[in-house]
DSSP file (Angstrom, degrees, kcal/mol; ACC not computed):
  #  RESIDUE AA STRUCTURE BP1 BP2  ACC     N-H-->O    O-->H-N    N-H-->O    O-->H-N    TCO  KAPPA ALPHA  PHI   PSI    X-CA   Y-CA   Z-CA
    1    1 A X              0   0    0      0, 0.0     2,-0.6     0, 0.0     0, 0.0   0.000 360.0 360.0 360.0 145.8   -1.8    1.3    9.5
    2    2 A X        +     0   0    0      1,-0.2     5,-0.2     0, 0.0     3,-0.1  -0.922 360.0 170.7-108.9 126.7   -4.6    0.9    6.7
    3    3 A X        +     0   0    0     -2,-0.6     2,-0.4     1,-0.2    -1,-0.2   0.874  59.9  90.4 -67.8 -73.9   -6.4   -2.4    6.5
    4    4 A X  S    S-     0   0    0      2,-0.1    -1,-0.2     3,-0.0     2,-0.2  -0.829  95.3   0.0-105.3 137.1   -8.8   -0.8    3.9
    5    5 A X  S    S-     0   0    0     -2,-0.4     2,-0.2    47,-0.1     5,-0.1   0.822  92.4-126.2 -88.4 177.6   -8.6   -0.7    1.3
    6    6 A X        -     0   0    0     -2,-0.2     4,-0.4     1,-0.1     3,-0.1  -0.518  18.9-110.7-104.2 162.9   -5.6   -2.4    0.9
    7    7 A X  S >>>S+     0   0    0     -5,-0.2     3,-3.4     1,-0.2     4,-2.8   0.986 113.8  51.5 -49.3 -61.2   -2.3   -1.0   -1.3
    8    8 A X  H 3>5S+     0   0    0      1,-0.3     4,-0.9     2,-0.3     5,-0.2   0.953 112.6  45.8 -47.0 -49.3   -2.8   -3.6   -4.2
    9    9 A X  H 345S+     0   0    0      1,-0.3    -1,-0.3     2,-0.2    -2,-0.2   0.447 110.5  45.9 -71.8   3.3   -6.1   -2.8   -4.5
   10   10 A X  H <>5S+     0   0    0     -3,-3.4     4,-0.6    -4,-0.4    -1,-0.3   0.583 115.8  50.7-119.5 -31.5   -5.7    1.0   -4.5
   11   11 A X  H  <5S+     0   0    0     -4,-2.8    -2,-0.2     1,-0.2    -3,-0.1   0.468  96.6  70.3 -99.4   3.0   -2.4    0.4   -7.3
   12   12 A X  T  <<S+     0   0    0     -4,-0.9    -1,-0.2    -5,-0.5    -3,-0.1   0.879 112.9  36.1 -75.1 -44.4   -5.1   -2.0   -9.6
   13   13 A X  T  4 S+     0   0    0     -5,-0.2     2,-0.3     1,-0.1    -2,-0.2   0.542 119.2  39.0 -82.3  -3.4   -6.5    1.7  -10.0
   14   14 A X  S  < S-     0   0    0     -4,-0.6    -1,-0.1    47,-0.1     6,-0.1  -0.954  78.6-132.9-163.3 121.1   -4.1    4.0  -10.2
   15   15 A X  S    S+     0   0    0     -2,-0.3     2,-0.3     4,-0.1     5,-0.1   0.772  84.3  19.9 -98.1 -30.3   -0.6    3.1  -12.3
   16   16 A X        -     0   0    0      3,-0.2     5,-0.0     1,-0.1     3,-0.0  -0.858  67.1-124.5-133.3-176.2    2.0    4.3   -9.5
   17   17 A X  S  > S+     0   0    0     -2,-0.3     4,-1.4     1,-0.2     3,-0.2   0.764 112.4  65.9 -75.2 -11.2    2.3    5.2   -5.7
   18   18 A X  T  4 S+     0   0    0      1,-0.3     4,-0.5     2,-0.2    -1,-0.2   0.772 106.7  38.3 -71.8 -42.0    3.5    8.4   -6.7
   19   19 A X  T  4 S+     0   0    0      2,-0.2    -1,-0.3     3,-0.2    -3,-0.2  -0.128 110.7  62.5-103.9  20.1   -0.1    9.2   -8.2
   20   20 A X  T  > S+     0   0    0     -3,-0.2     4,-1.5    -5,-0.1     5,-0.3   0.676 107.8  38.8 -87.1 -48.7   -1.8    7.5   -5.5
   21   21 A X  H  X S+     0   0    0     -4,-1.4     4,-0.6     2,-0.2     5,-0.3   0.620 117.8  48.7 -79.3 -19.9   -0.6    9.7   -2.8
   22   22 A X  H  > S+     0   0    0     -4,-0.5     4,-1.1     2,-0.2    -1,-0.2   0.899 114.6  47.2 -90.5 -37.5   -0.9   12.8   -5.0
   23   23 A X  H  > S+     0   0    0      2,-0.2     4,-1.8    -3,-0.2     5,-0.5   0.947 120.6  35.6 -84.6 -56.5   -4.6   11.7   -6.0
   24   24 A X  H >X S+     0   0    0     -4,-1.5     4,-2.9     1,-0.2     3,-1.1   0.993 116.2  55.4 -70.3 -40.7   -5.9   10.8   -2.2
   25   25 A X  H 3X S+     0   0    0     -4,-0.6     4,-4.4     1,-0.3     5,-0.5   0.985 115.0  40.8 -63.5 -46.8   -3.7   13.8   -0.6
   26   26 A X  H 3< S+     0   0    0     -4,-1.1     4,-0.4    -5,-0.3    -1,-0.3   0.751 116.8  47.3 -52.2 -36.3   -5.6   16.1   -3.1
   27   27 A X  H XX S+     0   0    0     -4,-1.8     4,-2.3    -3,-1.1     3,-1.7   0.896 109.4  58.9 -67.0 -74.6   -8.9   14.4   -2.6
   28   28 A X  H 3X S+     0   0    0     -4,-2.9     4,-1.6    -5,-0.5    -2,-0.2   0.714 102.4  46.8 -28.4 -49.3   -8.2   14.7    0.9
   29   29 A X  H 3< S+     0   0    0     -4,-4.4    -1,-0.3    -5,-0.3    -2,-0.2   0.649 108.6  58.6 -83.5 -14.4   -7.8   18.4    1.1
   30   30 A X  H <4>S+     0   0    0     -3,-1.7     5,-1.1    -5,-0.5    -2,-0.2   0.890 102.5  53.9 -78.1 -17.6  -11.0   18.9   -0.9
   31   31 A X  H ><5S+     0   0    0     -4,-2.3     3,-1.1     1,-0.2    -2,-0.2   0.859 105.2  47.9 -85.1 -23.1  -12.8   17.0    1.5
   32   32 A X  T 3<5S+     0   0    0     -4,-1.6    -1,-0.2     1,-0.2    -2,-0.1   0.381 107.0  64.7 -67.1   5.5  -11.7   19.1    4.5
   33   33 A X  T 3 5S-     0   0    0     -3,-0.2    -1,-0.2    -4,-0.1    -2,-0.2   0.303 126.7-105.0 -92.6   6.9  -12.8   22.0    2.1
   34   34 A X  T < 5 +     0   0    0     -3,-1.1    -3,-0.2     1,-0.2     2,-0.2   0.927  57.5 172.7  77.5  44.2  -16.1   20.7    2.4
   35   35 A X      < -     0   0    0     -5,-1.1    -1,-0.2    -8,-0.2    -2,-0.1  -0.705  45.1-100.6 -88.3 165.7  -16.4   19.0   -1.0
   36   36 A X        -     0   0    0     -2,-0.2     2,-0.3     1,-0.1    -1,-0.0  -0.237  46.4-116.3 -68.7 159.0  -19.6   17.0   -1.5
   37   37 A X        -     0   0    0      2,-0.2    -1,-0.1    -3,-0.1    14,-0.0  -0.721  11.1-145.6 -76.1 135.1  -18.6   13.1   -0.9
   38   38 A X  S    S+     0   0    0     -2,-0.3     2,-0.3     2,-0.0    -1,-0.0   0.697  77.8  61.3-101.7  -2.8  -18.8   10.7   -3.7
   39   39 A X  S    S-     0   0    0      1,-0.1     3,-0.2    11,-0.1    -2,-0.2  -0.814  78.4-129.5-106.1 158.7  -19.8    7.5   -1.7
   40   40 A X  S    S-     0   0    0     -2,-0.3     2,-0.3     1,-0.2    -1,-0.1   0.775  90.7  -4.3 -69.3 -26.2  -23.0    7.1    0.4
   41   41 A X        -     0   0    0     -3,-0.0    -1,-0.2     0, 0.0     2,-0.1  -0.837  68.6-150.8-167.6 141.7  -21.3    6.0    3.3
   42   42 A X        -     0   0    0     -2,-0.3     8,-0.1    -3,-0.2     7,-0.0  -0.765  29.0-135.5-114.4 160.7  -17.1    4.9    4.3
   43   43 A X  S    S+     0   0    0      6,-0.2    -1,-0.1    -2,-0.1     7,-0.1   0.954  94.4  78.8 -82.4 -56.5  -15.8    2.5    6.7
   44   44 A X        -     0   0    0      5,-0.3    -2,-0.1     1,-0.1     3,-0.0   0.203  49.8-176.0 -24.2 129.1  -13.2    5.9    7.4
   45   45 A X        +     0   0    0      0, 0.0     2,-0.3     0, 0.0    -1,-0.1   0.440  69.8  88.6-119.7  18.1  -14.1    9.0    9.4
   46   46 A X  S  > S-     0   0    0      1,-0.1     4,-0.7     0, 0.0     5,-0.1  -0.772  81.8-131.6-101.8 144.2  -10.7   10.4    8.5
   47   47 A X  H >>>S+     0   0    0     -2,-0.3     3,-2.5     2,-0.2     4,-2.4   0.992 107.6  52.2 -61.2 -67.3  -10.6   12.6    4.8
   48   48 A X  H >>5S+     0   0    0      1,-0.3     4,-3.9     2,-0.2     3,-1.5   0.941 107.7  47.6 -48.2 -59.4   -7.5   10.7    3.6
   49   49 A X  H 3>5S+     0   0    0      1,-0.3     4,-0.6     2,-0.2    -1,-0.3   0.671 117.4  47.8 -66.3  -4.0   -9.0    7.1    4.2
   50   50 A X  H <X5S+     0   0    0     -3,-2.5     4,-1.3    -4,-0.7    -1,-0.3   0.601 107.1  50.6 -75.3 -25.5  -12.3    8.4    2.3
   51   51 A X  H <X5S+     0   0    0     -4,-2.4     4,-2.0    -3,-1.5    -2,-0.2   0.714 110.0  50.6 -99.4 -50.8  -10.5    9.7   -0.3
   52   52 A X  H  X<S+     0   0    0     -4,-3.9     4,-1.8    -5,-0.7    -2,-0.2   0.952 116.1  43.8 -54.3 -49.0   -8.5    5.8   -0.4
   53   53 A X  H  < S+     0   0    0     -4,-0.6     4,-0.4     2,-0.2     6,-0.2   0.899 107.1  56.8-106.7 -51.8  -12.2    4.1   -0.5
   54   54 A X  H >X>S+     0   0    0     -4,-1.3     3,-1.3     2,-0.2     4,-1.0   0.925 116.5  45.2 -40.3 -62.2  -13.4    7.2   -3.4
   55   55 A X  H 3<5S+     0   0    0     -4,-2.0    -2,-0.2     1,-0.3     3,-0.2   0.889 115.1  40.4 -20.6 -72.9  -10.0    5.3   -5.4
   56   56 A X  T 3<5S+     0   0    0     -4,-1.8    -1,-0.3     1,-0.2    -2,-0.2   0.331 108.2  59.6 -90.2  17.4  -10.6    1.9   -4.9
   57   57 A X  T <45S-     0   0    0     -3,-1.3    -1,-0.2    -4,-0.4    -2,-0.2   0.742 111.0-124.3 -84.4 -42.1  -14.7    2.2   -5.6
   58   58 A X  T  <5S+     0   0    0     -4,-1.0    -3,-0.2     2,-0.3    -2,-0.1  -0.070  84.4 117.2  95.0 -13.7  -13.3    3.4   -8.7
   59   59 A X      < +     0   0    0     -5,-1.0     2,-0.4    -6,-0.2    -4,-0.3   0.489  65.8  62.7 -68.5  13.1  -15.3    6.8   -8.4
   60   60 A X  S    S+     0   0    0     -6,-0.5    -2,-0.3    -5,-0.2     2,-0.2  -0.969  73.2 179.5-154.2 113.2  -12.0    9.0   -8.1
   61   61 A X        -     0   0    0     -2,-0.4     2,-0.9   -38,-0.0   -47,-0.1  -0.765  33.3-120.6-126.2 165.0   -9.7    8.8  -11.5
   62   62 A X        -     0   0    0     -2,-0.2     2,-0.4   -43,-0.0    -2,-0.0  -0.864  32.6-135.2-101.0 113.2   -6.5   10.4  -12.6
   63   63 A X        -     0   0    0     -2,-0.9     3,-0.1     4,-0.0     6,-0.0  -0.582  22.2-125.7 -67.5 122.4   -7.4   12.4  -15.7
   64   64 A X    >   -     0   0    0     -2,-0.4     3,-1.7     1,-0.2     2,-0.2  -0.226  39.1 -86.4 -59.8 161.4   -4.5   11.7  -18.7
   65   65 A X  T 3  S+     0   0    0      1,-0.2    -1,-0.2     0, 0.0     0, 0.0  -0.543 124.9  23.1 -68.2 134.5   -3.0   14.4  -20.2
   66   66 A X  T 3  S+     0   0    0      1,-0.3    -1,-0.2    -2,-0.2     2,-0.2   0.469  92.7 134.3  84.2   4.1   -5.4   15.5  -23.1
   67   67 A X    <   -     0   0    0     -3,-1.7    -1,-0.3     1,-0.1     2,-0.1  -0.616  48.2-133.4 -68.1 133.3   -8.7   13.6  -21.2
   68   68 A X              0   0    0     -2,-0.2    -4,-0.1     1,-0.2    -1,-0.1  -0.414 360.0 360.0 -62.4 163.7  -11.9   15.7  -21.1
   69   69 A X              0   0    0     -2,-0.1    -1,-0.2    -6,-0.0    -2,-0.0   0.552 360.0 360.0  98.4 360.0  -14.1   16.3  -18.5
């Protein structure tokens, strides 16, 4: 069960659950590809719950269709 961060606070950032799970799972497998990490340090030592904390920091966005960058 995930304490942290909590679901409301991970869907203030991100507009459904459908694109929450798709954004962490995705996150998730870049960080067991060895991508760099975007906090200095998570309460998590599992990819997926780092990938939730990256979300709700606000450092990990869903790009819109036609967004640079």
């Amino acid at each position: 069960m995930i304490l942290y961060p909590s679901v409301d606070e991970l869907l203030e950032r991100v507009d459904s659950r459908y694109s929450l799970i798709m954004l962490a799972s995705k996150r998730a497998h870049e960080l067991d590809a060895g991508a760099r990490p975007m906090l200095s340090e998570y309460e998590s030592v599992k990819s997926v719950g780092r990938a939730l904390e990256e979300i709700v920091a606000g450092d990990l966005k869903i790009k819109s269709v036609g967004e640079e960058g």
